[in-house]
C-alpha positions in Angstrom: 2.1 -15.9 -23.5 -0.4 -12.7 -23.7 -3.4 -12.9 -23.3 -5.8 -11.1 -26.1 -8.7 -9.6 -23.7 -7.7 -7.1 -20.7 -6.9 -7.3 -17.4 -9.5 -5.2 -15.1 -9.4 -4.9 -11.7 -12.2 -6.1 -9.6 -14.0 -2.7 -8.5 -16.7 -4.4 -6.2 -14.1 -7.2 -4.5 -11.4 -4.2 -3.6 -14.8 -2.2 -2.2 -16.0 -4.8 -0.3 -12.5 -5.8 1.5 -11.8 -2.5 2.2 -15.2 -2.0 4.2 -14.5 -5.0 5.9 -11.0 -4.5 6.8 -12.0 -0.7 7.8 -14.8 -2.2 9.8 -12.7 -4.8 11.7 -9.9 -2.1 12.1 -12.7 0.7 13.6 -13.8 -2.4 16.2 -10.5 -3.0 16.9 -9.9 0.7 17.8 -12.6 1.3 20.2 -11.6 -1.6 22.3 -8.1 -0.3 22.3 -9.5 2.9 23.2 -11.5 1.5 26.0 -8.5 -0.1 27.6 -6.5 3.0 27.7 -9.0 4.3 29.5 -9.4 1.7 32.0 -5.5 1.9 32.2 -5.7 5.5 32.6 -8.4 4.9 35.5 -7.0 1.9 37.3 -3.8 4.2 37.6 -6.1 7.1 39.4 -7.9 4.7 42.2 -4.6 3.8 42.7 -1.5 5.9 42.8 2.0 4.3 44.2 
């Protein structure tokens, strides 16, 4: 049931996902930041 070679992990396939899921998480971010804002200035043009 062993296998007689190693197991290595995959150094450029754990690189390249981690850019992309960084990337897609940093994008992500800035549109969450700019609709706090737009919360934040939707609430000052109109107060209650």
């Amino acid at each position: 049931m062993t296998n007689d070679y190693a197991i290595k992990p995959k150094k450029m396939l754990i690189v390249v996902v981690a850019f992309v899921s960084g990337l897609i998480l940093s994008i992500f971010l800035i549109f969450f930041m700019e609709f706090i804002k737009g919360m934040r200035k939707e609430e000052e043009i109109t107060p209650n």
